[in-house]
Every structure is written in structure tokens, then in C-alpha cells.
C-alpha positions as CSV (number, residue, x, y, z in Angstrom):
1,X,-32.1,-124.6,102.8
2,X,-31.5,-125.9,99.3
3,X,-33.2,-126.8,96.1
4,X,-33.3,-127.6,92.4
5,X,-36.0,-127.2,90.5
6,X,-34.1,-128.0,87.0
7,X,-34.8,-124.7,85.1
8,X,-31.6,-124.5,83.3
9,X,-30.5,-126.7,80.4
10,X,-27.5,-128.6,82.0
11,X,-27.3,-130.7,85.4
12,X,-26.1,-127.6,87.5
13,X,-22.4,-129.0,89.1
14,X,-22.7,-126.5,92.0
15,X,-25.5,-129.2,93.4
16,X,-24.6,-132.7,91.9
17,X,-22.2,-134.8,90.9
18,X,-22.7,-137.8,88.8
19,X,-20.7,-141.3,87.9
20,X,-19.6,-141.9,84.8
21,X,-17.0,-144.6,82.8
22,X,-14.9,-144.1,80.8
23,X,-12.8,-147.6,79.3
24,X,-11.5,-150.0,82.0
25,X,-12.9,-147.9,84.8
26,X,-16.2,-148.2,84.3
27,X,-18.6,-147.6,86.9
28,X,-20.9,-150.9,87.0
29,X,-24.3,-150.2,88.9
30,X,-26.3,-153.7,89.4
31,X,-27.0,-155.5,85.8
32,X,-26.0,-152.0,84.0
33,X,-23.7,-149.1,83.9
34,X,-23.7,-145.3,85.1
35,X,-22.7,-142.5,83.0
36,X,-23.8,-138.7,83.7
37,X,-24.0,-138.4,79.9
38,X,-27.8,-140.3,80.8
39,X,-29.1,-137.2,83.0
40,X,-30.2,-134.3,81.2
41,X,-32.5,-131.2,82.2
42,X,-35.2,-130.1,80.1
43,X,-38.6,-128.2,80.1
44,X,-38.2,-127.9,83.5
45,X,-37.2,-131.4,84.2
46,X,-34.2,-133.6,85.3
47,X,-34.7,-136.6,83.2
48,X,-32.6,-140.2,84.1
49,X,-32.4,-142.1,80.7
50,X,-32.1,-145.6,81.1
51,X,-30.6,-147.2,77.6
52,X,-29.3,-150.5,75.6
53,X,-26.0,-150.3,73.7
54,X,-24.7,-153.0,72.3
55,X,-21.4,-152.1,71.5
56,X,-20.9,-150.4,74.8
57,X,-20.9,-146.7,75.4
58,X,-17.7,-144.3,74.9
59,X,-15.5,-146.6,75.7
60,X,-17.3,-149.0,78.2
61,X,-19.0,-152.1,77.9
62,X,-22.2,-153.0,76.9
63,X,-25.2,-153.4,78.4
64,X,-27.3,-151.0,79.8
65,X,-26.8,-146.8,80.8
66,X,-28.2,-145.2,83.2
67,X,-27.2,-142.8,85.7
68,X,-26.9,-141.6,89.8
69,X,-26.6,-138.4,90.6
70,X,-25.6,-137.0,94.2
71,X,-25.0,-134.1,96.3
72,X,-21.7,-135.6,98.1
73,X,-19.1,-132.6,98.6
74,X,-21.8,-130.2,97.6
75,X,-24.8,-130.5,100.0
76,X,-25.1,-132.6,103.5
77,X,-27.4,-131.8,106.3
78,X,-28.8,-133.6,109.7
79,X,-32.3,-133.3,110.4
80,X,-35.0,-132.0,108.7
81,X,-37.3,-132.2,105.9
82,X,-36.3,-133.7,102.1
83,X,-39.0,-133.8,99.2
84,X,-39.1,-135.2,95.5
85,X,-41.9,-134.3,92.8
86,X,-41.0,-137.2,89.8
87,X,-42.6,-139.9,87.5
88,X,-41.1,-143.2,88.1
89,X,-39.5,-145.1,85.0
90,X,-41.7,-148.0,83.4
91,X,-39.5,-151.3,83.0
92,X,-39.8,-154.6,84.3
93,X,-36.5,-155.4,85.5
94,X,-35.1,-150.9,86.7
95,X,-36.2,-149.1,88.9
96,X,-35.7,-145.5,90.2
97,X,-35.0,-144.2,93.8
98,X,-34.8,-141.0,95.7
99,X,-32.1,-141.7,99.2
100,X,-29.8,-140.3,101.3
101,X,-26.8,-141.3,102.4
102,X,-23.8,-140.1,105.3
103,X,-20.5,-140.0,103.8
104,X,-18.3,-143.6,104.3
105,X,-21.8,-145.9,105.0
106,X,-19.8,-148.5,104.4
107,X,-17.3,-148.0,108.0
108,X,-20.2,-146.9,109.9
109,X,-20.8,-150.6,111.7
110,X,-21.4,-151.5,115.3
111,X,-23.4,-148.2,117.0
112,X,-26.7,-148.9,114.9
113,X,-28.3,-146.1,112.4
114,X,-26.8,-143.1,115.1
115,X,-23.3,-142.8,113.2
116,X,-25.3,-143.2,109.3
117,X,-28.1,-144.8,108.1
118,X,-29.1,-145.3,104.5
119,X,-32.7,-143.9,104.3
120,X,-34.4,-145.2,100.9
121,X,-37.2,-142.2,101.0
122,X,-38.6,-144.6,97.9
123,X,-37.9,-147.3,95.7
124,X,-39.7,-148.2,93.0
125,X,-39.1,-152.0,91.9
126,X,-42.4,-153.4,91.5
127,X,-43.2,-152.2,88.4
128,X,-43.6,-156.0,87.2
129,X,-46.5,-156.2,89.4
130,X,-48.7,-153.3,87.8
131,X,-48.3,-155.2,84.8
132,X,-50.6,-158.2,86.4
133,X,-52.3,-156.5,89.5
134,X,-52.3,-152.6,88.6
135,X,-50.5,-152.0,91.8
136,X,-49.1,-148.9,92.6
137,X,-46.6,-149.4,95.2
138,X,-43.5,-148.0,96.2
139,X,-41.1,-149.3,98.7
140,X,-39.5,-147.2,101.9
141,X,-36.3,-148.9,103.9
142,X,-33.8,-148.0,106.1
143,X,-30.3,-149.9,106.0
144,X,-27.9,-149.6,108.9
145,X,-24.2,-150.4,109.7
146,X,-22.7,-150.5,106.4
147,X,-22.9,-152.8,103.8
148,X,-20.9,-156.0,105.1
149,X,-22.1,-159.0,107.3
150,X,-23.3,-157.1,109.7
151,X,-25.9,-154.9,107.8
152,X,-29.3,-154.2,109.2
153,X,-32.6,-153.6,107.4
154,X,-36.0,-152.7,108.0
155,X,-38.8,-151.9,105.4
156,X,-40.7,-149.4,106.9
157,X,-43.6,-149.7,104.3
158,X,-45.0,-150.5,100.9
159,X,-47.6,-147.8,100.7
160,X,-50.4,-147.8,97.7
161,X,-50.0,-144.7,96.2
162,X,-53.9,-143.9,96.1
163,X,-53.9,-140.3,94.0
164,X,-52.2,-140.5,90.7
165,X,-50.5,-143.3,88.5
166,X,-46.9,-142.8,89.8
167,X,-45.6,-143.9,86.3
168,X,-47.7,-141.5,84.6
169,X,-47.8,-138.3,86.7
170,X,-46.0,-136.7,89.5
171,X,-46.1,-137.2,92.8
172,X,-44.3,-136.3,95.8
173,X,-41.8,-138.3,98.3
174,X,-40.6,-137.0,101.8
175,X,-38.8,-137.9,104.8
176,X,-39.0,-135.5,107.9
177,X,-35.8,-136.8,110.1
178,X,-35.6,-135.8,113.7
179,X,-33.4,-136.5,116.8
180,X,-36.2,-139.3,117.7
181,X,-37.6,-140.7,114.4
182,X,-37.9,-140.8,110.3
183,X,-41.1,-139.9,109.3
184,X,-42.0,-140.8,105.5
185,X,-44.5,-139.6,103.1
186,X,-46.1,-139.6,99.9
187,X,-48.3,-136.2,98.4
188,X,-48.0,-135.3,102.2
189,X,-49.7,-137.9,103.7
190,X,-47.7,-139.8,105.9
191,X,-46.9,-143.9,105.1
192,X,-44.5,-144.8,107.7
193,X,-42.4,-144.2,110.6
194,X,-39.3,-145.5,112.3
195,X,-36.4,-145.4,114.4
196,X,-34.4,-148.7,113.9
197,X,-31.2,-148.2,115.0
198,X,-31.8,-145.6,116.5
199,X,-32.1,-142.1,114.2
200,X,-28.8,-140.9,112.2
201,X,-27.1,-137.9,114.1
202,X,-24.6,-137.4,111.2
203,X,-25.1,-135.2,107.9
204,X,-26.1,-137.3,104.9
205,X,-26.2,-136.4,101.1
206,X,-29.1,-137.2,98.3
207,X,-29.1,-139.3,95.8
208,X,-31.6,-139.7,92.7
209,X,-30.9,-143.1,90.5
210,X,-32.2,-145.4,88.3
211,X,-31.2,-149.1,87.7
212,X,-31.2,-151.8,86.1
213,X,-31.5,-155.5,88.2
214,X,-28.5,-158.2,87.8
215,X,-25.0,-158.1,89.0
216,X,-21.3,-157.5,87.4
217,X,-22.9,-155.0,84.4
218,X,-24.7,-157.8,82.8
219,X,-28.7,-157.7,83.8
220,X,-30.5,-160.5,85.5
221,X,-33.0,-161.3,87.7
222,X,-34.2,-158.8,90.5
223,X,-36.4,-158.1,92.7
224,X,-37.4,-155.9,90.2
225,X,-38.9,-158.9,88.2
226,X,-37.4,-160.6,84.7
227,X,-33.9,-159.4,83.0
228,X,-34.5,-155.9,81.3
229,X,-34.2,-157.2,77.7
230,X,-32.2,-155.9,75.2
231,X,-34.8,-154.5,72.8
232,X,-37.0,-152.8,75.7
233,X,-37.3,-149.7,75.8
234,X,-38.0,-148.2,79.4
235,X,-39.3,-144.5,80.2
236,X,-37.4,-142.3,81.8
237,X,-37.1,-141.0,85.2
238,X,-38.2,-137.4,85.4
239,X,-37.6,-135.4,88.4
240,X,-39.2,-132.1,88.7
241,X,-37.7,-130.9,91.7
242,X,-35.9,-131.6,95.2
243,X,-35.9,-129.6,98.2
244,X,-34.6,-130.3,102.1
245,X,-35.9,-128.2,104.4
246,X,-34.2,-127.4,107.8
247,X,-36.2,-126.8,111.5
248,X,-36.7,-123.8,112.4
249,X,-34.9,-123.9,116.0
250,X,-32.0,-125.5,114.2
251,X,-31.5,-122.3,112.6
252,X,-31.5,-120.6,115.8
């Protein structure tokens, strides 16, 4: 039903949007910043930069850039299938995340996950524990009725990803969402399933970010492991394509 597989040499602004700053309005994510000027296509490839300025960026503060692209206002759909091929950024402290989202998460309190859930198809914080334990996991979680006090959580799992280093080579991440449950996997081998809340029956957007752990801009902290310092210097994340597939008696 949609796809980009990055061929061009520009992020194509028929399917994604991206944050940026730009002086006193800058967009803080976490411990760092987002600007689209951090998400360029190449070879093939969307790549998410993650970098250190310390005199600030165009205008902004500094700290550290990155970016989050979406498809809000461009692409939305209920049910189906929704697949990433990427390399997940190296960094103690970032990490990188493939998710979808209905639009206003934040109002959609009090009837469970049915009005909007946020569906975290994978996260990938634990890059700090390769470093030790050369463990390859990624984390899948659903969040429900918004973002306030009365947010709801479940993490549906922490698979091992068993065929390739993730932070080396490409792999694939996938939700299948139905009227009855979220099915996730990874290289098409299913890791999880769930229907907390009950399943979403709205149209939600994708997102593709990458982050930096801390709070207010400044990096801290996270469960991402120790403050991203200053003079690292973290791979990017490098998306080769995203597709969402619709069922086929939902096409009628």
C-alpha cells in the first residue's frame, strides 16, 4: 500500500516529514535536538546522523543533532502489516526506533489501546550491554492512553536477534496489527504478541528516530546506559527501506 525504498538523493516530502529548529523554537528530543538537516538519502539508503556541536546548530543550542522523521499528514493506515530493513546506530547513551503512532496520542486516555496505541515495533537502547555481554537485543513495547498519569505500558519482548550483528548488517522489523492482536517480528520470525488494551482501531502514522538519552536538550543518564559524551562519535542509523502492507479482504 506504500513504501520507500530511498532511491533518490533527497528525503522525498510526498512521504515524510521531519522536525527541525531553528533559534528559540528549537525542537528538543530527550538529552539532544532534532533537525531534518541530520537525515539524508544515499546509495540507496536513508541515513539518521546523530552529531556533537558545540556551538549549537543554525541557530539552536548545543548539544547533540539528530533527527525523526514521520509520515503524519502523508500516510496513516489501520491494520495490517509494517516492515523496516536498517542497521541500528552504535552509541552508549542513543538509540534508534522504528513506531507508529495515531494522530493526538496524547488525548486518547480512558478506552485503553482501542482509540490509539503507541506500538514501538523496536527500540534499540541496549547498546551499552553489547559492549560487556555481546548481546544483541532489541526491545518491542506498546504504550497506551497517552502520555499523562494515566499511561499504560507493556513490553512485549526483548528478543535476541540470533542471525546477523544488528549494528553491523541489516535486519528486518515487523508488526502485523489485526482487529484481535499485534504480532511482532524480526527477519520474519515472530518474537512477540499482544493485545493490552485491547488492539488500536484508529489509523496511525510511522516514525523512524534516533536519540540521544537525558532530558531538556542536555544528555544524561538513560536507559540507554552513560551520557553520550561530547567527543563520541556514534554510527548512523541507516534505513534501507519501509513498507506497510494492507489485508487483502480490507481491500475488498
Amino acid at each position: 500500500m506504500w513504501s520507500d525504498a530511498f532511491n533518490g538523493d533527497t528525503l522525498d516530502a510526498s512521504r515524510w516529514t521531519g522536525f527541525r529548529c531553528g533559534g528559540d523554537t528549537s525542537v528538543v528530543r530527550q538529552g539532544g535536538w532534532w533537525h531534518t538537516d541530520f537525515a539524508t538519502v544515499k546509495d540507496g539508503n536513508l541515513n539518521i546522523a546523530t552529531k556533537y556541536y558545540a556551538d549549537g546548530y543554525k541557530g539552536c543550542k548545543a548539544g547533540w543533532y539528530s533527527c525523526g522523521v514521520c509520515t503524519t499528514g502523508l500516510f496513516q493506515q489501520t491494520y495490517g502489516y509494517f516492515e523496516v530493513r536498517c542497521i541500528l546506530p552504535k552509541g552508549v547513551g542513543m538509540w534508534s526506533a522504528f513506531w507508529m503512532l495515531p494522530q493526538d496520542f496524547s488525548h486518547t486516555v480512558g478506552n485503553g489501546g482501542t482509540d490509539g496505541a503507541e506500538l514501538d515495533v523496536f527500540e534499540s537502547p541496549n547498546y551499552h550491554y553489547k559492549l560487556s555481554d555481546n548481546v544483541n537485543v532489541v526491545t518491542t513495547n506498546i504504550h497506551i492512553d497517552g502520555y499523562g498519569s494515566e499511561e499504560q505500558s507493556e513490553n512485549v519482548a526483548t528478543p535476541f536477534i540470533e542471525a546477523n550483528d544488528p549494528y553491523e548488517t541489516f535486519n528486518t522489523y515487523g508488526v502485523e496489527w489485526n482487529e484481535n492482536e499485534y504480532i511482532f517480528y524480526i527477519n520474519g520470525v515472530e518474537t512477540g504478541r499482544s493485545s493490552f488494551g485491547g488492539t488500536s482501531r484508529v489509523p496511525e502514522y510511522l516514525l523512524l528516530t534516533a536519540e540521544v538519552g537525558g532530558a531538556n536538550g542536555v544528555a544524561g543518564a538513560s536507559w540507554a546506559g552513560d551520557a553520550l559524551q561530547a567527543d563520541a562519535q556514534p554510527s548512523d542509523f541507516v534505513i534501507d527501506y519501509v513498507r506497510a502492507y494492507q489485508y487483502r479482504t480490507l481491500l475488498g
